[in-house]
C-alpha positions in Angstrom: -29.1 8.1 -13.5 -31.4 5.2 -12.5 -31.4 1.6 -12.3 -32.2 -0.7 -15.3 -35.0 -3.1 -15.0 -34.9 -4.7 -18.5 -32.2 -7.3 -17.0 -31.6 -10.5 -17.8 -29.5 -13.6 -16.7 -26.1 -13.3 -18.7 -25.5 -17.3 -18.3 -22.1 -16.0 -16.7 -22.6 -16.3 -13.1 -19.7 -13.7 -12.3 -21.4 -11.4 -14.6 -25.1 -11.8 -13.2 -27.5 -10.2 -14.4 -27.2 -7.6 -17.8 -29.5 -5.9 -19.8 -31.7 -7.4 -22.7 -30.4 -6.8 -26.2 -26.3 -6.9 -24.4 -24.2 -9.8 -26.2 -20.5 -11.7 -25.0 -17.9 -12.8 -27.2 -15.2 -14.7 -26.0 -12.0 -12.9 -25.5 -9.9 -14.7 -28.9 -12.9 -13.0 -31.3 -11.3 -9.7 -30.2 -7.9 -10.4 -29.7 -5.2 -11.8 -31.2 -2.0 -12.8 -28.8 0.9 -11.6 -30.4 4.7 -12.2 -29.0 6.3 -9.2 -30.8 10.2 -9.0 -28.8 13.3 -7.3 -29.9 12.3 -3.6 -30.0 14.6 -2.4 -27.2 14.5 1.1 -28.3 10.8 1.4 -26.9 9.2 3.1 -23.9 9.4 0.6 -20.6 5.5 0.5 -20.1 3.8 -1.3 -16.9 0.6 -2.4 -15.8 -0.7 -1.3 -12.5 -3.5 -2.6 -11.1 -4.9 1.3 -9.8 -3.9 2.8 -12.8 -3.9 0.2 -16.1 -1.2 0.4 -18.8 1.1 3.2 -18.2 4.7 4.3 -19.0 6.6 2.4 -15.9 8.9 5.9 -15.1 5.3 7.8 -14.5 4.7 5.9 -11.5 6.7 4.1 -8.0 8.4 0.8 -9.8 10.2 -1.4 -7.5 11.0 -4.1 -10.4 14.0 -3.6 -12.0 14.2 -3.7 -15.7 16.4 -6.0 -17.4 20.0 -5.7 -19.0 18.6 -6.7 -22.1 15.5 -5.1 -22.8 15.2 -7.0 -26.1 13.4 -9.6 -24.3 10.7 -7.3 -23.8 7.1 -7.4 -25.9 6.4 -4.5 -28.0 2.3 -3.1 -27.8 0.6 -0.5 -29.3 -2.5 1.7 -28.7 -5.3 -0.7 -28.1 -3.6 -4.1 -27.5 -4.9 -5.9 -24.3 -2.0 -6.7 -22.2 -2.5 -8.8 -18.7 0.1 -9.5 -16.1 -0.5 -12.8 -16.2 0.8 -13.5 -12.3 -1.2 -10.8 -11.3 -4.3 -10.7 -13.4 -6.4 -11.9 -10.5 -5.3 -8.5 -8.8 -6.5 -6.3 -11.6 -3.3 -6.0 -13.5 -5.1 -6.2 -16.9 -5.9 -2.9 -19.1 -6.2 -1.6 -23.0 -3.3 0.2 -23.6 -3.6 4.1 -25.0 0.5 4.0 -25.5 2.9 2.2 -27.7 6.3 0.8 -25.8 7.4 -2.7 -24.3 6.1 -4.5 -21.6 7.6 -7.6 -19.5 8.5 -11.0 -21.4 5.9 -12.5 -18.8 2.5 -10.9 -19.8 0.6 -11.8 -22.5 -0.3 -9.4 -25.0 -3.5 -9.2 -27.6 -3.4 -7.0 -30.7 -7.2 -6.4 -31.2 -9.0 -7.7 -33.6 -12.4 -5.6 -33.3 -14.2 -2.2 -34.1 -15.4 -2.2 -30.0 -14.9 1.0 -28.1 -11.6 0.6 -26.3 -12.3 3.3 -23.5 -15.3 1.1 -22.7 -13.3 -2.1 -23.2 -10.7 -0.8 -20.4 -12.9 0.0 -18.0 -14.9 -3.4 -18.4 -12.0 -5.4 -18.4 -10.6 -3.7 -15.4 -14.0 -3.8 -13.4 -14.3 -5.7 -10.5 -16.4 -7.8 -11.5 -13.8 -8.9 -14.6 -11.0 -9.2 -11.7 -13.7 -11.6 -9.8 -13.5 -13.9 -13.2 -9.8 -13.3 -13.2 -9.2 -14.9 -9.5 -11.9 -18.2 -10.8 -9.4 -18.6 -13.9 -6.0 -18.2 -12.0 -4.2 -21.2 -9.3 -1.9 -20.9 -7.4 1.7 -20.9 -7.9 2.9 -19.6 -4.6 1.2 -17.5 -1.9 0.8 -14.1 -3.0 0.9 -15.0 -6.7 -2.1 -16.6 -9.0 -1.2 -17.6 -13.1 -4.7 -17.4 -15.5 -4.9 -19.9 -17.1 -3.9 -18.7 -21.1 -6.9 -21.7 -22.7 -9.6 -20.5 -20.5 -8.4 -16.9 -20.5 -8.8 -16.7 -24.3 -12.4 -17.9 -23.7 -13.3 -15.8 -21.2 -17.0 -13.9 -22.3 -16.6 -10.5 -23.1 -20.0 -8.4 -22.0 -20.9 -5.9 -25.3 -23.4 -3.2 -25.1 -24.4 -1.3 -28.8 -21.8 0.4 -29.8 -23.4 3.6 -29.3 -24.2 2.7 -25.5 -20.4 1.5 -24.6 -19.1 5.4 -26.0 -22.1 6.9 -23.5 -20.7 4.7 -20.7 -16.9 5.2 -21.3 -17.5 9.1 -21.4 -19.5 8.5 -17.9 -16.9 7.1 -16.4 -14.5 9.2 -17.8 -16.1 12.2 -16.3 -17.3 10.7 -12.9 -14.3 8.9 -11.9 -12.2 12.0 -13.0 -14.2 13.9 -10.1 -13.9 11.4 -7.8 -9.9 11.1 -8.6 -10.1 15.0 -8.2 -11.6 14.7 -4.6 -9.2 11.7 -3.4 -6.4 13.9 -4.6 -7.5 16.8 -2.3 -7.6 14.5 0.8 -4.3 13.3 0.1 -3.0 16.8 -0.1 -4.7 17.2 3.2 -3.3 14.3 4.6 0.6 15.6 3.3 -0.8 19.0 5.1 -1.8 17.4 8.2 1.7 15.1 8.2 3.9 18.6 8.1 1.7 20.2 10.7 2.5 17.3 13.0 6.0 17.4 12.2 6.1 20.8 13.3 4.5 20.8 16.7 6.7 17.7 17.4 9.7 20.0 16.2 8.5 23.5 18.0 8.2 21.7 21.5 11.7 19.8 21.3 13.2 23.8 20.2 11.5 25.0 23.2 12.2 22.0 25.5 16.3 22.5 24.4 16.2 25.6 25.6 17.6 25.3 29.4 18.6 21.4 29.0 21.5 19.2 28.9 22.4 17.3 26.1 23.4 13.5 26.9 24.7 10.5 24.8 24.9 6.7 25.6 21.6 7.0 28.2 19.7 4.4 27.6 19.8 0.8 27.9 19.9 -0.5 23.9 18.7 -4.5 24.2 18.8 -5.8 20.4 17.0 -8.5 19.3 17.6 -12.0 18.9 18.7 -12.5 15.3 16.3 -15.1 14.4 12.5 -15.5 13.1 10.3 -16.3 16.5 8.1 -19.6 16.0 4.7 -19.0 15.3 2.0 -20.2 17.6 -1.3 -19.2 16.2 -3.0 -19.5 19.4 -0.1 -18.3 22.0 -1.4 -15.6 24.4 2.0 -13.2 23.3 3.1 -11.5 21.2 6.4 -10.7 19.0 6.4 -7.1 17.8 7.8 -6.4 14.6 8.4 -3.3 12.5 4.9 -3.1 11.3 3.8 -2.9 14.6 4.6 0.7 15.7 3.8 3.3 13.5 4.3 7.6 13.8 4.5 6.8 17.9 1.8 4.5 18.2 1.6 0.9 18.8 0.0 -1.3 16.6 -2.4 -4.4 18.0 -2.0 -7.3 15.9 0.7 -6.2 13.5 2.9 -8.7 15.4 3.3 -12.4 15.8 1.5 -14.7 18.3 3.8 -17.4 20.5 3.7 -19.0 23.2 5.0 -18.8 26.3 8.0 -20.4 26.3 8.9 -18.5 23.2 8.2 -15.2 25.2 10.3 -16.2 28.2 13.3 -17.3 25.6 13.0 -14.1 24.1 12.8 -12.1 27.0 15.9 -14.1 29.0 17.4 -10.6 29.7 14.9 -8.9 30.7 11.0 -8.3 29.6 9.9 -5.2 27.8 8.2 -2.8 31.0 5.8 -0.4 30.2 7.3 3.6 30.2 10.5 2.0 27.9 9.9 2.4 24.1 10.5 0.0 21.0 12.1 1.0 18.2 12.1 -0.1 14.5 15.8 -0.5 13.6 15.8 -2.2 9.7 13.7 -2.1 7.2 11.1 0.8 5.8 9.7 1.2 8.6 13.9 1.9 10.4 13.3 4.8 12.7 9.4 4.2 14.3 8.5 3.7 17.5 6.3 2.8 20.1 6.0 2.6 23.7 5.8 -0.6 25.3 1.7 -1.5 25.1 2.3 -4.5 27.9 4.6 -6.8 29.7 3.1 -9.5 26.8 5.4 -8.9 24.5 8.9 -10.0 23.1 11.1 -8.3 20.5 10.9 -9.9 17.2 13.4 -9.5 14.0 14.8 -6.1 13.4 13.6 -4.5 16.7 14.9 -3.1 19.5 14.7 -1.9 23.1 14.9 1.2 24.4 15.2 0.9 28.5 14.2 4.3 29.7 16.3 5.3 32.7 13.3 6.5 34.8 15.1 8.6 36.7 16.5 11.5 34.7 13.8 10.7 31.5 10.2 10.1 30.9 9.5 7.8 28.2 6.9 9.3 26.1 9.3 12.4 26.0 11.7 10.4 24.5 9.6 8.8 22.1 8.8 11.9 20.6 12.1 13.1 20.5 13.0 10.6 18.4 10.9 11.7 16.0 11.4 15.2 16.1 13.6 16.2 12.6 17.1 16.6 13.9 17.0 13.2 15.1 15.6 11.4 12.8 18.3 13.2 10.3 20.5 11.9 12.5 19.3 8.6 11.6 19.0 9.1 8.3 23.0 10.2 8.2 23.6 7.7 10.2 23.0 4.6 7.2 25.4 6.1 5.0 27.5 3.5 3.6 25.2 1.1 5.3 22.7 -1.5 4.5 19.7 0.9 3.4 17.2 1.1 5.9 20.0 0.2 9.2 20.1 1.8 12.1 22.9 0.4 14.1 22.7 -0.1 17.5 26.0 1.8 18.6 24.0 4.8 16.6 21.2 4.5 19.0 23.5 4.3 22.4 25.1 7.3 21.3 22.5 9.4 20.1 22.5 12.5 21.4 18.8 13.7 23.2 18.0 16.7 25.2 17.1 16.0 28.9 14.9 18.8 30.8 13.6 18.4 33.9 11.2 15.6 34.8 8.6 17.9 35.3 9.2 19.6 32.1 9.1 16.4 30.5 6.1 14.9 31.4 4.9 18.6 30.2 5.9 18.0 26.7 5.3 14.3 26.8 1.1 15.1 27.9 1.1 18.4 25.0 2.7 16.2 22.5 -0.3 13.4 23.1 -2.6 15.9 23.2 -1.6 17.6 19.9 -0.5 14.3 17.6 -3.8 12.7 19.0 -5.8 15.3 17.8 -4.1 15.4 14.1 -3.7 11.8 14.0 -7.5 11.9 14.4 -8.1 14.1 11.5 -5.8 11.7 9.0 -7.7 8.8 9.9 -11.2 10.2 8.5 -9.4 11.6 5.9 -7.9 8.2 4.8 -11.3 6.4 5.7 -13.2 9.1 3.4 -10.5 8.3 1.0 -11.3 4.5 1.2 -15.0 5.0 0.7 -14.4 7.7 -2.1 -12.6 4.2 -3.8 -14.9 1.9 -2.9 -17.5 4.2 -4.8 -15.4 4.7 -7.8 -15.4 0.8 -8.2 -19.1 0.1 -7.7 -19.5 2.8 -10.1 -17.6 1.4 -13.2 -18.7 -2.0 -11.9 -22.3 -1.0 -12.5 -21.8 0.9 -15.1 -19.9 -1.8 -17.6 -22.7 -4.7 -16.5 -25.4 -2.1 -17.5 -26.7 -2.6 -13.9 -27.4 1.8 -13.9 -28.7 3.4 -16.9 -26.4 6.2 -18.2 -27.5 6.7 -22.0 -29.4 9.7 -20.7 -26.9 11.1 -19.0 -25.5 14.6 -19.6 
């Protein structure tokens, strides 16, 4: 595979340079929009950004499907169909499936002998989700709408027909690989997760052995029930639930405030370092954290956990919390609850083992050790992960604006 060197300008400056003898056509020479409802008998189908057009049950949904799924828009292999809230995102592909799709994208029946494989991965490209984000404004943060006039013209980049089969079958086969190897590290990463688990688990089995079980312990100081006021530039900082993570505390995950929103926060009593925060609400109910500083104030849906230092070391209680039988306990525990609610008379009265100090601060420093070491090993997994994506998109970016040479290719 080498570079091409017979490029010229494309007069799209999104699109940059292509090679000689390469042609666009805007978007309404291919496609056709078609608004085809009233098929509720259909397949539910989706559009993912990471994935394309695929049937929604294959993959995590979190929107709901409507009562009346006549409202929906019927496609069929080859129609282009764009979220069109989300296009800017990458939620655009060339379905390979007949079903129904949301009442709010817009769908193309195509109009053209092109090679859809190649159409796909063009259209899903970065460089195509670039041109999406200059055609979309904003409706609301998060959220861009294309515009449907300028979408319609939007230049479609055409190599021979011959040379957009040799660069879909490319891409088929080098992104399959690199899909292959991401899937690998995430089963690594699952691997790592349970191997954690069960040195957390094995210490707090050992650690039970010879100690006494106590409820009602610790010192449970809730949250105050409102949103803390923002201060871009205040020197503290409200935790929140994205801010602790599998034991550890998470810089910057939090709000800044000011000062005088930290001492209203803190009227009962500061966070002191050796207690632990805990994650009550939410997906992220059940993390933790020790305390990183005295600069910080609880914000929504957190608590704190004053460690009676005394009978129990901290850190030994943080990971006790997360060894299996409590967090089950937890889990239980929201039952007939709001999902994702760990009350606060659950956490007073939680039972925890208590060993000796010195046995403690034993398991405390081997648990450290030990998650430290694993947590190590996820993180380069997950960065190799982010680089192995990062490839895969320069790759089809490249590939589609002919900026590598894969005719040759075997």
């Amino acid at each position: 595979m080498t570079s091409r060197t017979d490029l010229v300008d494309s007069g799209v400056p999104w699109l940059g340079r292509v090679p000689t003898g390469w042609k666009t056509k805007p978007l309404w020479s291919l496609f056709e929009r078609i608004k085809d409802v009233d098929h509720p008998e259909e397949q539910m189908l989706s559009v993912f950004r990471e994935f394309g057009v695929v049937a929604k049950e294959s993959r995590d949904n979190f929107n709901r499907t409507a009562e009346n799924r006549s409202i929906y828009q019927l496609v069929h292999p080859g129609w282009l169909v764009a979220n069109r809230m989300k296009a800017w995102q990458g939620s655009v592909g060339i379905s390979s499936l007949r079903g129904i799709v949301s009442g709010h994208y817009i769908c193309f029946a195509p109009r053209h002998g092109e090679d859809n494989r190649y159409l796909n991965w063009l259209l899903r490209s970065t460089a195509y989700t670039n041109g999406y984000g200059l055609l979309s404004r904003g409706v609301r943060i998060g959220q861009a709408e294309i515009d449907n006039d300028q979408f319609r013209l939007m230049p479609i980049l055409l190599p021979p027909a011959q040379e957009q089969g040799a660069i879909a079958d490319y891409l088929d086969r080098e992104t399959g690989r690199i899909d292959t190897l991401i899937e690998e590290q995430q089963r690594l990463i699952g691997m790592l997760g349970e191997r954690r688990q069960a040195v957390i688990d094995l210490a707090f089995t050992q650690a039970g052995a010879n100690s006494r079980i106590v409820r009602a312990c610790l010192d449970v100081v809730d949250c105050p029930h409102t949103t803390p006021a923002v201060d871009d530039d205040g020197p503290f900082e409200a935790v929140r639930t994205a801010s602790v993570r599998s034991g550890r505390y998470r810089p910057g995950h939090g709000l800044r405030v000011s000062e005088a929103t930290w001492r209203e926060r803190n009227a009962g009593g500061s966070p002191s370092l050796g207690d632990v925060i805990f994650a009550r609400e939410g997906g992220s109910a059940g993390e933790a954290s020790m305390v990183p500083s005295d600069a910080i104030c609880l914000g929504q849906r957190m608590v704190l956990l004053r460690v009676d230092k005394n009978s129990c070391v901290g850190e030994f209680l943080l990971w006790q919390l997360y060894s299996t039988s409590v967090q089950d306990h937890f889990r239980l525990s929201m039952s007939g609850a709001a999902a994702g609610n760990i009350r606060v008379s659950v956490l007073r009265n939680t039972a925890i083992w208590l060993p000796p100090l010195e046995v403690q601060r034993s398991v405390a420093a081997h648990l450290n050790e030990q998650t430290a070491k694993i947590d190590t090993l996820i993180t380069e997994t997950e960065r190799f992960i982010e680089l192995a994506r990062e490839r895969r998109s320069a790759l089809i970016t490249a590939a589609v604006t002919g900026q590598i040479d894969v005719r040759e290719v075997a």
